[in-house]
N, C-alpha and C positions, 0 to 999 in steps of 0.2 A: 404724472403727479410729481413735485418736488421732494426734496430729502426731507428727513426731518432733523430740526435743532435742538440744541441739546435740553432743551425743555419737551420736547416728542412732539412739537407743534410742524405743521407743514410749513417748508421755505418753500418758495415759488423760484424754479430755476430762470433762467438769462434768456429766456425764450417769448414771443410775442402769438395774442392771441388773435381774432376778430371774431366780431358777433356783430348781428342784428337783435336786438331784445324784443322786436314787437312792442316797444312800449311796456317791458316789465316792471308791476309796481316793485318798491320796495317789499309787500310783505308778501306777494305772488310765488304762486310753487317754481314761474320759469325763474325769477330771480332770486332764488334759495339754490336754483339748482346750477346757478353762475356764479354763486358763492363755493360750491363743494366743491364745478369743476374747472371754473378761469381763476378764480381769484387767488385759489392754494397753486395752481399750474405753471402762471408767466408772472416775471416780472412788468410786463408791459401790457397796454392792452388798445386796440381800438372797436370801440362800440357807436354800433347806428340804430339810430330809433332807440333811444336809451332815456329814462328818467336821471335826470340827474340827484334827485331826492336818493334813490337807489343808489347809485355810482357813488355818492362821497362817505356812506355809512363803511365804503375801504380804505378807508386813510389815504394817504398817499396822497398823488398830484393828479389835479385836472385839468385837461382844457380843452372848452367845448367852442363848437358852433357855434352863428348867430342864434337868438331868440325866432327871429323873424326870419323863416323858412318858405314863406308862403302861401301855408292854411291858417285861415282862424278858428277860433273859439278852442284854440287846443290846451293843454294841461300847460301851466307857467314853467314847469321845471320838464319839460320835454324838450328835448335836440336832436338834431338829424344826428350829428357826429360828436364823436368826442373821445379824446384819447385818454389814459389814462395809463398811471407810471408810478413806479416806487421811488424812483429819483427824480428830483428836480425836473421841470418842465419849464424851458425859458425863449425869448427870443417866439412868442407865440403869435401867426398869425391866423386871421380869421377871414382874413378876404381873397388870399391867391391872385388872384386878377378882377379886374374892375369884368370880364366875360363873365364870370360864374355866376351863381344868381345866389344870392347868401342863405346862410347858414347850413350847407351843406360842406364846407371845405373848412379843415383847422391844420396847420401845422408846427410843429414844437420842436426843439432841439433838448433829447433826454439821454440816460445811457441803455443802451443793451448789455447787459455785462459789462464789461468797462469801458466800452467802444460808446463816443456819442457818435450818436447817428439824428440825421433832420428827418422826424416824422410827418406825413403824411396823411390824415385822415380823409374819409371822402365818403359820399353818401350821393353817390350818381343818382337823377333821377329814374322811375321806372319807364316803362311805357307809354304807358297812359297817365304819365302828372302831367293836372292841370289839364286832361281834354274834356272829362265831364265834372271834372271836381275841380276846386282850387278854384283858378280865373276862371276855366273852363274856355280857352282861348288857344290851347296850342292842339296840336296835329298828333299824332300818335308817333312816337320816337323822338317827336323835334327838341324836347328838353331834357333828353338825353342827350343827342345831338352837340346842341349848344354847352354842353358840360361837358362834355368829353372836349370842346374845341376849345373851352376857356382852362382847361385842367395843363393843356399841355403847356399853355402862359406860366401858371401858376408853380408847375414842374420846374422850369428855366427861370423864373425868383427864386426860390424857393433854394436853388445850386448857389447864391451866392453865399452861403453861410461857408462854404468850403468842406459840408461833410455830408458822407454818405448817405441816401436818399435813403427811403424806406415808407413805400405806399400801400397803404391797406384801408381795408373797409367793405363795404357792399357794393361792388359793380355794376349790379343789377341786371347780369347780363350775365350766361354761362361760358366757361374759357373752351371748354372740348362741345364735341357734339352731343346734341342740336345745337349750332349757335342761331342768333337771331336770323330771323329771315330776310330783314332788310340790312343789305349788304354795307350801307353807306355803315352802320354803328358798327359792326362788326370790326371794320375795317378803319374805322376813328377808333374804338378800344385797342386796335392792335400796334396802334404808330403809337399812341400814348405809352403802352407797356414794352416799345422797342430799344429804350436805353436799360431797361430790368431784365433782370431774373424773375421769372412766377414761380416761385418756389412752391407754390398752392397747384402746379395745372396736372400734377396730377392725383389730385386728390378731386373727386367725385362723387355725387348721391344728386337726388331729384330736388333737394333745397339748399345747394351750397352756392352761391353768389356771392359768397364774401370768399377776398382772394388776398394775397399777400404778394407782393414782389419787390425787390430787392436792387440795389445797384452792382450793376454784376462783378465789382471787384468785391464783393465782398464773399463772394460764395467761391471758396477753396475748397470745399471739400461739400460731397452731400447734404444735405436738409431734413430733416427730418420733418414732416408735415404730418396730421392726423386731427380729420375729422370727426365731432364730435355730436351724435346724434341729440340735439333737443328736446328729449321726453324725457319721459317719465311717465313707466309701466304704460305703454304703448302711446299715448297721448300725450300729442306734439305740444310744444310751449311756447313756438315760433314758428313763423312762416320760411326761417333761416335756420341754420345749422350754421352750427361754430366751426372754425378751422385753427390750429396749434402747430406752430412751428418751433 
Protein backbone atom coordinates (compact mmCIF):
# COMPACT_ATOMS: atom_id res chain seq x y z
CA UNK A 1 0.00 0.00 0.00
CA UNK A 2 1.34 3.58 -0.57
CA UNK A 3 2.01 6.45 2.18
CA UNK A 4 -0.32 8.53 3.10
CA UNK A 5 -0.56 12.54 2.35
CA UNK A 6 -0.94 15.02 4.37
CA UNK A 7 -4.58 15.09 4.06
CA UNK A 8 -4.44 10.89 5.51
CA UNK A 9 -5.45 10.11 1.80
CA UNK A 10 -3.36 7.06 0.15
CA UNK A 11 -0.38 8.18 -2.44
CA UNK A 12 0.31 5.34 -4.65
CA UNK A 13 4.15 4.64 -4.67
CA UNK A 14 6.67 4.77 -8.02
CA UNK A 15 5.72 1.11 -8.53
CA UNK A 16 3.81 -0.81 -11.61
CA UNK A 17 0.97 -3.01 -11.41
CA UNK A 18 -0.74 -5.64 -14.05
CA UNK A 19 -4.06 -7.20 -14.20
CA UNK A 20 -6.51 -9.09 -16.13
CA UNK A 21 -10.14 -7.62 -15.00
CA UNK A 22 -12.29 -10.32 -16.68
CA UNK A 23 -14.08 -7.58 -18.09
CA UNK A 24 -14.90 -5.78 -14.56
CA UNK A 25 -17.82 -3.39 -14.70
CA UNK A 26 -17.52 -0.25 -13.28
CA UNK A 27 -19.93 -0.94 -10.25
CA UNK A 28 -18.69 -4.82 -9.86
CA UNK A 29 -17.24 -6.20 -6.52
CA UNK A 30 -13.89 -7.22 -8.89
CA UNK A 31 -13.47 -3.63 -9.79
CA UNK A 32 -14.13 -1.99 -6.31
CA UNK A 33 -11.70 -4.32 -5.19
CA UNK A 34 -8.92 -2.81 -8.03
CA UNK A 35 -9.91 0.33 -6.74
CA UNK A 36 -8.69 -0.50 -2.83
CA UNK A 37 -5.84 -2.54 -4.10
CA UNK A 38 -4.04 -1.06 -7.68
CA UNK A 39 -5.30 2.12 -7.77
CA UNK A 40 -4.07 3.39 -4.00
CA UNK A 41 -0.78 0.84 -4.74
CA UNK A 42 1.24 2.10 -8.29
CA UNK A 43 1.49 4.85 -9.84
CA UNK A 44 1.30 2.95 -13.06
CA UNK A 45 -0.65 0.36 -14.29
CA UNK A 46 -1.30 -2.20 -17.33
CA UNK A 47 -4.75 -3.85 -17.59
CA UNK A 48 -6.16 -6.54 -20.00
CA UNK A 49 -9.64 -7.28 -20.59
CA UNK A 50 -10.51 -4.12 -18.86
CA UNK A 51 -13.68 -1.74 -19.27
CA UNK A 52 -12.65 1.34 -20.04
CA UNK A 53 -15.91 3.05 -18.63
CA UNK A 54 -14.21 1.55 -15.26
CA UNK A 55 -10.54 2.61 -15.85
CA UNK A 56 -11.25 6.52 -16.49
CA UNK A 57 -13.57 6.83 -13.25
CA UNK A 58 -9.15 7.14 -11.88
CA UNK A 59 -8.33 10.23 -13.30
CA UNK A 60 -5.13 10.18 -14.55
CA UNK A 61 -3.96 8.99 -18.23
CA UNK A 62 -4.97 6.52 -20.67
CA UNK A 63 -4.10 4.64 -23.45
CA UNK A 64 -5.73 1.73 -24.83
CA UNK A 65 -5.81 -0.88 -27.50
CA UNK A 66 -7.59 -0.98 -30.70
CA UNK A 67 -11.51 -1.27 -30.56
CA UNK A 68 -11.39 -3.95 -33.07
CA UNK A 69 -9.73 -7.02 -31.36
CA UNK A 70 -11.50 -9.72 -33.17
CA UNK A 71 -14.91 -10.78 -31.43
CA UNK A 72 -18.08 -9.26 -32.12
CA UNK A 73 -21.00 -8.08 -30.57
CA UNK A 74 -18.79 -7.07 -27.49
CA UNK A 75 -19.44 -4.22 -24.88
CA UNK A 76 -18.23 -0.70 -26.86
CA UNK A 77 -15.96 0.46 -24.09
CA UNK A 78 -14.20 -3.07 -23.72
CA UNK A 79 -10.11 -3.47 -24.66
CA UNK A 80 -7.79 -6.16 -24.69
CA UNK A 81 -5.03 -3.68 -23.11
CA UNK A 82 -4.56 -0.75 -21.84
CA UNK A 83 -2.11 1.13 -19.70
CA UNK A 84 -2.79 3.41 -17.43
CA UNK A 85 -0.57 6.35 -15.51
CA UNK A 86 -0.66 9.31 -13.26
CA UNK A 87 1.82 11.14 -15.67
CA UNK A 88 1.49 12.08 -18.89
CA UNK A 89 1.17 9.20 -21.55
CA UNK A 90 2.62 10.34 -24.91
CA UNK A 91 4.24 9.35 -28.13
CA UNK A 92 1.40 6.36 -27.94
CA UNK A 93 1.31 3.49 -30.16
CA UNK A 94 -1.31 1.14 -31.07
CA UNK A 95 -0.12 -0.97 -33.75
CA UNK A 96 3.75 -2.45 -32.94
CA UNK A 97 4.02 -4.09 -36.19
CA UNK A 98 1.88 -4.46 -39.27
CA UNK A 99 2.38 -8.91 -37.68
CA UNK A 100 0.28 -8.37 -34.64
CA UNK A 101 -3.24 -8.64 -35.05
CA UNK A 102 -4.82 -5.43 -33.50
CA UNK A 103 -6.08 -4.25 -30.55
CA UNK A 104 -3.98 -6.42 -28.35
CA UNK A 105 -0.67 -4.25 -28.27
CA UNK A 106 -0.45 -0.24 -26.90
CA UNK A 107 2.63 1.37 -26.00
CA UNK A 108 3.37 4.95 -24.24
CA UNK A 109 6.20 6.69 -23.11
CA UNK A 110 5.31 7.87 -19.23
CA UNK A 111 7.35 8.25 -15.92
CA UNK A 112 7.92 5.65 -13.27
CA UNK A 113 9.13 7.78 -10.59
CA UNK A 114 11.04 10.22 -12.31
CA UNK A 115 12.64 7.81 -14.85
CA UNK A 116 10.58 7.93 -18.30
CA UNK A 117 10.40 4.64 -19.38
CA UNK A 118 8.67 3.30 -23.17
CA UNK A 119 5.70 0.99 -21.94
CA UNK A 120 4.70 -1.78 -23.22
CA UNK A 121 1.16 -3.31 -22.93
CA UNK A 122 0.19 -6.64 -24.38
CA UNK A 123 -2.63 -8.98 -24.24
CA UNK A 124 -1.00 -12.35 -25.97
CA UNK A 125 -3.66 -14.46 -27.46
CA UNK A 126 -4.80 -17.66 -25.50
CA UNK A 127 -4.80 -20.97 -26.69
CA UNK A 128 -7.62 -21.54 -28.29
CA UNK A 129 -8.48 -17.72 -29.79
CA UNK A 130 -10.26 -17.90 -32.59
CA UNK A 131 -10.27 -22.09 -32.97
CA UNK A 132 -13.93 -22.46 -31.99
CA UNK A 133 -14.99 -18.88 -31.28
CA UNK A 134 -13.95 -15.67 -33.07
CA UNK A 135 -13.24 -16.59 -37.00
CA UNK A 136 -13.02 -20.05 -35.63
CA UNK A 137 -10.13 -20.58 -38.39
CA UNK A 138 -6.85 -21.01 -36.41
CA UNK A 139 -5.14 -24.14 -34.90
CA UNK A 140 -4.73 -24.30 -31.14
CA UNK A 141 -1.48 -22.05 -30.20
CA UNK A 142 -1.19 -20.56 -33.83
CA UNK A 143 -2.34 -17.06 -32.65
CA UNK A 144 -0.29 -17.09 -29.97
CA UNK A 145 2.28 -18.13 -32.18
CA UNK A 146 1.86 -15.41 -34.66
CA UNK A 147 1.81 -12.69 -31.57
CA UNK A 148 4.59 -13.69 -29.88
CA UNK A 149 6.53 -13.40 -33.69
CA UNK A 150 5.09 -10.07 -34.46
CA UNK A 151 5.74 -8.68 -30.55
CA UNK A 152 9.29 -9.12 -31.13
CA UNK A 153 8.97 -6.52 -34.49
CA UNK A 154 7.09 -4.39 -32.30
CA UNK A 155 9.95 -4.61 -29.31
CA UNK A 156 12.88 -3.35 -32.00
CA UNK A 157 10.25 -0.06 -32.84
CA UNK A 158 9.33 0.49 -30.05
CA UNK A 159 13.69 0.98 -28.85
CA UNK A 160 13.81 3.89 -31.14
CA UNK A 161 12.41 6.32 -28.70
CA UNK A 162 15.86 5.88 -26.78
CA UNK A 163 14.29 4.68 -23.30
CA UNK A 164 14.13 2.08 -21.30
CA UNK A 165 11.57 -0.77 -22.32
CA UNK A 166 9.14 -1.89 -19.87
CA UNK A 167 6.63 -5.03 -21.00
CA UNK A 168 3.80 -6.17 -19.09
CA UNK A 169 0.33 -7.49 -19.33
CA UNK A 170 -1.09 -11.19 -19.63
CA UNK A 171 1.28 -13.66 -21.44
CA UNK A 172 -1.26 -16.03 -21.43
CA UNK A 173 1.14 -18.52 -20.77
CA UNK A 174 3.03 -19.63 -17.26
CA UNK A 175 6.92 -18.49 -16.84
CA UNK A 176 7.88 -21.56 -14.23
CA UNK A 177 6.57 -24.96 -14.30
CA UNK A 178 4.15 -26.41 -16.09
CA UNK A 179 5.03 -24.42 -19.06
CA UNK A 180 2.98 -25.04 -22.10
CA UNK A 181 3.42 -28.31 -23.74
CA UNK A 182 3.87 -27.23 -27.14
CA UNK A 183 7.39 -26.33 -27.21
CA UNK A 184 7.47 -24.04 -30.28
CA UNK A 185 5.50 -21.08 -27.69
CA UNK A 186 7.33 -21.78 -24.97
CA UNK A 187 10.43 -21.22 -26.62
CA UNK A 188 8.92 -17.88 -28.98
CA UNK A 189 8.01 -16.39 -25.23
CA UNK A 190 11.40 -17.00 -24.24
CA UNK A 191 13.58 -15.23 -27.18
CA UNK A 192 10.95 -12.39 -26.70
CA UNK A 193 11.65 -11.87 -22.82
CA UNK A 194 15.62 -12.51 -23.59
CA UNK A 195 16.80 -8.75 -23.81
CA UNK A 196 14.45 -8.36 -20.09
CA UNK A 197 14.55 -8.92 -16.69
CA UNK A 198 11.08 -10.81 -15.46
CA UNK A 199 11.12 -9.39 -12.49
CA UNK A 200 7.60 -11.28 -11.96
CA UNK A 201 9.16 -15.20 -12.53
CA UNK A 202 9.39 -15.68 -9.32
CA UNK A 203 6.21 -14.94 -8.32
CA UNK A 204 3.63 -17.87 -8.67
CA UNK A 205 -0.06 -19.23 -7.79
CA UNK A 206 -2.49 -21.25 -10.32
CA UNK A 207 -3.79 -17.81 -12.03
CA UNK A 208 -0.78 -15.62 -12.44
CA UNK A 209 -0.09 -15.04 -16.38
CA UNK A 210 0.30 -11.54 -15.97
CA UNK A 211 4.12 -10.88 -15.74
CA UNK A 212 6.23 -7.98 -15.82
CA UNK A 213 9.78 -7.54 -17.32
CA UNK A 214 12.13 -5.07 -17.57
CA UNK A 215 15.26 -3.93 -19.49
CA UNK A 216 17.92 -5.26 -17.60
CA UNK A 217 19.86 -2.04 -17.18
CA UNK A 218 17.47 -0.93 -15.19
CA UNK A 219 17.44 -3.47 -12.36
CA UNK A 220 20.46 -2.46 -9.77
CA UNK A 221 19.32 -3.64 -7.09
CA UNK A 222 16.39 -6.35 -6.08
CA UNK A 223 12.52 -6.05 -6.98
CA UNK A 224 10.24 -6.40 -5.08
CA UNK A 225 7.25 -8.21 -6.71
CA UNK A 226 3.81 -9.47 -4.92
CA UNK A 227 1.16 -11.21 -5.90
CA UNK A 228 -2.21 -10.30 -5.22
CA UNK A 229 -5.02 -12.79 -4.81
CA UNK A 230 -8.46 -11.69 -6.73
CA UNK A 231 -11.25 -12.45 -4.17
CA UNK A 232 -13.01 -11.67 -2.03
CA UNK A 233 -14.04 -13.90 1.09
CA UNK A 234 -13.03 -16.89 -1.02
CA UNK A 235 -14.73 -16.05 -4.35
CA UNK A 236 -12.49 -15.35 -7.26
CA UNK A 237 -13.33 -11.91 -9.28
CA UNK A 238 -11.01 -13.11 -12.22
CA UNK A 239 -9.68 -15.72 -14.10
CA UNK A 240 -6.11 -13.68 -13.37
CA UNK A 241 -4.43 -12.55 -10.36
CA UNK A 242 -2.70 -9.35 -10.14
CA UNK A 243 1.01 -8.98 -9.76
CA UNK A 244 2.80 -5.43 -8.04
CA UNK A 245 6.24 -4.58 -8.44
Amino acid sequence: MGSLDRQGRVSPLPGLFTWNTEWAAPKSKAWHWACAELQTTCTVGVLTEVRLDALSKWGGYIAAGGENWGYSNQHPLRRKVSLFSHSEIRDIDEIGSSRLPPGRFVAGTTKIGDLDVRLIGVCVPWADAHVSTGRASATRWSEHLQFLQGLADAIAGNRRHGLPLVLAGDFNQTIREPRAKNLDVVVALDQVLAPFELVTKNVTGPRLLDHIAVDKELVDQPVTCTRFVAEIEGKRLSDHDAVVC
